[in-house]
GUDREN-790029 format. One record per residue (C-alpha): x, y, z; residue in one letter. Coordinates in steps of 0.02 Angstrom, whole numbers, padded with zeros to 5 digits, always signed. Example, Ala and Ser with C-alpha at 12.3 -4.5 7.8 and 13.67 -1.06 7.14 Angstrom:
2
+00615-00225+00390A/+00684-00053+00357S/
This chain:
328
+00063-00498-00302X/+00053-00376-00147X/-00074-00427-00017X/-00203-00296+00068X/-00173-00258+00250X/-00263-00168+00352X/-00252-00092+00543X/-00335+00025+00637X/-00303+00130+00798X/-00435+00224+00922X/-00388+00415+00921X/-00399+00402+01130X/-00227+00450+01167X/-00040+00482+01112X/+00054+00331+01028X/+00195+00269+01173X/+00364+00171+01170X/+00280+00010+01163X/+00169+00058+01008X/+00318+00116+00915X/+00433-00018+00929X/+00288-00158+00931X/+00173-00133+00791X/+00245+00038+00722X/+00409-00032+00672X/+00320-00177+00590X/+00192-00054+00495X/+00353+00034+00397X/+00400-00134+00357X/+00213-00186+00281X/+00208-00028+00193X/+00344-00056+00082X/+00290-00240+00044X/+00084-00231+00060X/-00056-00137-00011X/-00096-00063+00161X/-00264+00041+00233X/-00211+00122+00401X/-00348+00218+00488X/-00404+00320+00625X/-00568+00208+00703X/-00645+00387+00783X/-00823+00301+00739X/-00751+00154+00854X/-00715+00299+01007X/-00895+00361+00997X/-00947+00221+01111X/-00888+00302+01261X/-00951+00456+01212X/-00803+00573+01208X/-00787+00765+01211X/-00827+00821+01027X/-00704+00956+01036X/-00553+00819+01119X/-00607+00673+00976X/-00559+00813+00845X/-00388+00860+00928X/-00356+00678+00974X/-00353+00620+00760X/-00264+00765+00733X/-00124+00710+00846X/-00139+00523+00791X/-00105+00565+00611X/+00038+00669+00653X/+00086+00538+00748X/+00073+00402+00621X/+00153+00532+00503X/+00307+00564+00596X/+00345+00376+00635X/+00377+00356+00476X/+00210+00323+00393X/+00213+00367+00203X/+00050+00426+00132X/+00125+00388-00047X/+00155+00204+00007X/-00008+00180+00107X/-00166+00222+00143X/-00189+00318+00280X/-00357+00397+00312X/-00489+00439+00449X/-00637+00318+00457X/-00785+00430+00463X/-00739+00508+00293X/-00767+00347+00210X/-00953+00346+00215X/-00943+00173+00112X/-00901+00106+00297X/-01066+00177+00369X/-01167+00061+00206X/-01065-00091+00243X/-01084-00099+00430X/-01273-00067+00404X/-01289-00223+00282X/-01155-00330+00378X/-01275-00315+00546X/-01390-00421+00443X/-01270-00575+00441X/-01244-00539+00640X/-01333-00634+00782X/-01401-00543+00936X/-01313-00730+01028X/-01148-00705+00936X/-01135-00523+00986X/-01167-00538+01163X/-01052-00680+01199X/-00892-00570+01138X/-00797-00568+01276X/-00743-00374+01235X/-00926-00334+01250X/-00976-00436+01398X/-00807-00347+01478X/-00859-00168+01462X/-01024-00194+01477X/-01002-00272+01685X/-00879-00112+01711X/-01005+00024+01633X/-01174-00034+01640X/-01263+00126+01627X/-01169+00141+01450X/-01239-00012+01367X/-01254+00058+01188X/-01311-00040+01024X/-01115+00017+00962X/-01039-00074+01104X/-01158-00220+01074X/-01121-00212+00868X/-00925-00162+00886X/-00868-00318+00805X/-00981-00287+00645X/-00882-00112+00629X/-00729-00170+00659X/-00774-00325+00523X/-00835-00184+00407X/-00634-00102+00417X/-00581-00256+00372X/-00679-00320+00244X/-00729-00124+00143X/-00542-00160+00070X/-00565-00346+00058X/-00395-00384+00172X/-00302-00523+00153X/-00207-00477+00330X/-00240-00405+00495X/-00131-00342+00628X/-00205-00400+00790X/-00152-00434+00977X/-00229-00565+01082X/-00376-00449+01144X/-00427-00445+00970X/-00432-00620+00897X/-00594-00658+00946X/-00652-00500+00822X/-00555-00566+00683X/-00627-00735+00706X/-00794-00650+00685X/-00736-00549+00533X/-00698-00719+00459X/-00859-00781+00515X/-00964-00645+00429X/-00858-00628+00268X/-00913-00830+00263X/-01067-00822+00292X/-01123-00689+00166X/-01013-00785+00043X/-01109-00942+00058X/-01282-00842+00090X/-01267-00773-00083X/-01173-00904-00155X/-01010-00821-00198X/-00820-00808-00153X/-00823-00638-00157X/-00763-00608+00025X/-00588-00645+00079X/-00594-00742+00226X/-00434-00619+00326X/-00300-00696+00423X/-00194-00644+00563X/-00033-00553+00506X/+00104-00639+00537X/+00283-00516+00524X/+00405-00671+00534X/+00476-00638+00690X/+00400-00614+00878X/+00346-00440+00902X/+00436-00339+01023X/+00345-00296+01189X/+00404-00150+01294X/+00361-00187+01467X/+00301-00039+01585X/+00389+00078+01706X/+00287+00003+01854X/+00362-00185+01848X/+00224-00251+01744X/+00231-00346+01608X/+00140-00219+01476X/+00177-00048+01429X/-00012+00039+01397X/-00097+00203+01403X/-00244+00092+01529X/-00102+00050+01640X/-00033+00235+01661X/+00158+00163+01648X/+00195+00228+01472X/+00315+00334+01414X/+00254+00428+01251X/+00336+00476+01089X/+00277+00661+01126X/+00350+00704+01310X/+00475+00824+01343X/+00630+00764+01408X/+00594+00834+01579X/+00440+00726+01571X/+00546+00553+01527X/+00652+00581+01661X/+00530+00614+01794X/+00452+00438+01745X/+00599+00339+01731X/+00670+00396+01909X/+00502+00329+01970X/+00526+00178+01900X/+00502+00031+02018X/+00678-00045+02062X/+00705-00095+02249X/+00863-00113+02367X/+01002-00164+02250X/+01065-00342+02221X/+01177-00411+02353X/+01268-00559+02276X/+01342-00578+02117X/+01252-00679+01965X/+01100-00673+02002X/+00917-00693+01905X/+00839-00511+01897X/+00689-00486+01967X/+00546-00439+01812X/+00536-00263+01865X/+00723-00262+01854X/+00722-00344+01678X/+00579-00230+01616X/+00722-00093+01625X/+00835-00191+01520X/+00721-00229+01411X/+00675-00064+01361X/+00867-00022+01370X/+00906-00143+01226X/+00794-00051+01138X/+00848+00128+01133X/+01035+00090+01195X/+01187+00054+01121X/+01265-00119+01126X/+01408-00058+01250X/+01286+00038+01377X/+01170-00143+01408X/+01327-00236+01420X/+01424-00128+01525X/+01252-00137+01648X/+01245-00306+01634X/+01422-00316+01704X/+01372-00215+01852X/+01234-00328+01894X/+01306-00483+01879X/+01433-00411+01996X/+01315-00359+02120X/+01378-00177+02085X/+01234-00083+02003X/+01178+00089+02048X/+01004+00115+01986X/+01023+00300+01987X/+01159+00265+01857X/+01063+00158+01750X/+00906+00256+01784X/+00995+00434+01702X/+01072+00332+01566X/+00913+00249+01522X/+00812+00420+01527X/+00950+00504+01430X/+00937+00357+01304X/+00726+00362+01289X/+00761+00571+01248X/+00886+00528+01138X/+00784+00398+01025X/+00617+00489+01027X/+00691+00694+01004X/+00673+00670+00809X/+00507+00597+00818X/+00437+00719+00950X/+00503+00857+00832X/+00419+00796+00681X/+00265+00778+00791X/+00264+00952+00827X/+00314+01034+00672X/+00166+00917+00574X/+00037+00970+00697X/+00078+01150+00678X/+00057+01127+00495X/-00152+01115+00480X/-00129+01135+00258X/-00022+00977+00257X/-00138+00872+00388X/-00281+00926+00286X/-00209+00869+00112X/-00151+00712+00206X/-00324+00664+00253X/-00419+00713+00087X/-00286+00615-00001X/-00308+00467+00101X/-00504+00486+00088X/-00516+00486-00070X/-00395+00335-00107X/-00493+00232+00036X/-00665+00261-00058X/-00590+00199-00224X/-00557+00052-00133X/-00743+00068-00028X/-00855+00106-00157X/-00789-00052-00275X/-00838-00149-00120X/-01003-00074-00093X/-01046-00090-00263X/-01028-00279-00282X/-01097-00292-00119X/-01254-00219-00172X/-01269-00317-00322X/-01255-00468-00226X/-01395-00407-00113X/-01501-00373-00250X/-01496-00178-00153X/-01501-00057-00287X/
């Protein structure tokens, strides 16, 4: 029997490298294996307050984003949170299992609130109870998470338990971590850190132009060149590799490996070969970016599709939810 997943994404920016061959490449894989619910959190971006008019362009991108990776909305579903209005019920009834403590010893909230504290908002303070009511509106077996998140899916679990022994039921799945089998691949940054991110401004995204790629991977940190043969590369040095095993051929890492481990590299060499590698891998993704987002009938079925799948799913939740309540 298939198992529900679901995962969400923030519609703040353009997916990068790092997305695509970390979670994205793992998402095809659930999708042909899992009952999966991928959606666009934009009730999860209102916290900051963004620009209405940017927050409309910005899911508009994401789904053609999602689209063009390779997400299929006939072996998924993929919808935008704020049309499922069965999410808007559910948070409102899971705030009642949620404790004013609980809520403001999440590290997440305690983080943004010391870096904005003139943006304080109940949302901020109740962001775990939304991001519990993604999880649990579809009753998910599975969640996607990173590190930065565990602590919200330890809450979910927390919540989904609660109400389950509250009312005296199993109806709530108690969600666990997803596990794909294998260590997720992590493309590090550009700047020699250890994490490519949108935060960090070191990312190279699926939609830049080629001129764009190779502007950022000639400013890629490096330093003088190696000066004796077989030696340990520095991380900054390794980050490049890494990302080269990724979008180059066998041949091109080994025959840079060589040059290292003879103390003959020339980062301008591996620098253009890398660049013309990155264009190479993402030129059929950044062309079915484009040609989806110039296509507003097909984004619009897309997202009424995935709607109204996701409220099949909601409203069977609400409705035994409510019951359970004694809500009418």
């Amino acid at each position: 029997m298939k198992k529900t997943v679901v995962s969400g994404i923030r519609p703040t920016g353009n997916l990068h490298l790092g997305n695509y061959y970390g979670a994205m490449v793992n998402f095809l894989k659930m999708q042909e294996e899992h009952r999966c619910f991928f959606f666009i959190a934009d009730w999860h971006s209102l916290t900051t307050h963004p620009d209405p008019k940017m927050l409309k362009t910005n899911v508009k991108n994401i789904l053609a984003e999602y689209l063009a990776c390779g997400l299929d909305p006939k072996k998924a579903t993929i919808y935008v949170q704020s049309d499922v209005k069965e999410i808007a019920e559910l948070y409102l009834l899971l705030n009642m299992q949620a404790y004013l403590g609980e809520l403001e010893k999440t590290v997440s909230f305690k983080d943004k609130a010391r870096k904005n504290p003139s943006n304080v908002n109940a949302g901020l303070l109740t962001y775990p109870v939304l991001m519990a009511t993604d999880i649990l509106i579809h009753n998910a077996d599975f969640v996607p998470v990173g590190k930065d998140q565990e602590q919200h899916l330890e809450m979910t679990r927390n919540y989904a338990q609660r109400f389950n022994s509250r009312y005296e039921t199993d109806f709530f799945t108690l969600p666990q971590p997803f596990n794909f089998g294998q260590e997720l691949i992590k493309i590090p940054g550009l700047d020699g850190s250890g994490k490519m991110g949108k935060s960090e401004g070191n990312a190279i995204y699926l939609i830049d132009e080629p001129k764009e790629i190779e502007k950022k991977v000639k400013r890629a940190l490096t330093d003088s060149g190696v000066t004796e043969p077989n030696q340990p590369k520095p991380d900054y040095i390794e980050n490049l590799f890494t990302i080269m095993r990724v979008v180059s051929t066998a041949d091109v890492v080994e025959h840079f490996d060589r040059q290292w481990n003879r103390a003959e590299i020339r980062y301008g060499e591996l620098k253009k070969q890398l660049a013309e590698d990155i264009i190479k891998a993402t030129a059929p993704i950044r062309t079915a970016i484009n040609d989806i987002k110039a296509n507003d009938e097909y984004l619009n079925h897309i997202i009424d599709e995935g709607a109204d799948k996701a409220r099949q799913s909601a409203s069977k939740t609400i409705r035994e939810v409510r019951q359970l309540m004694g809500v009418r």
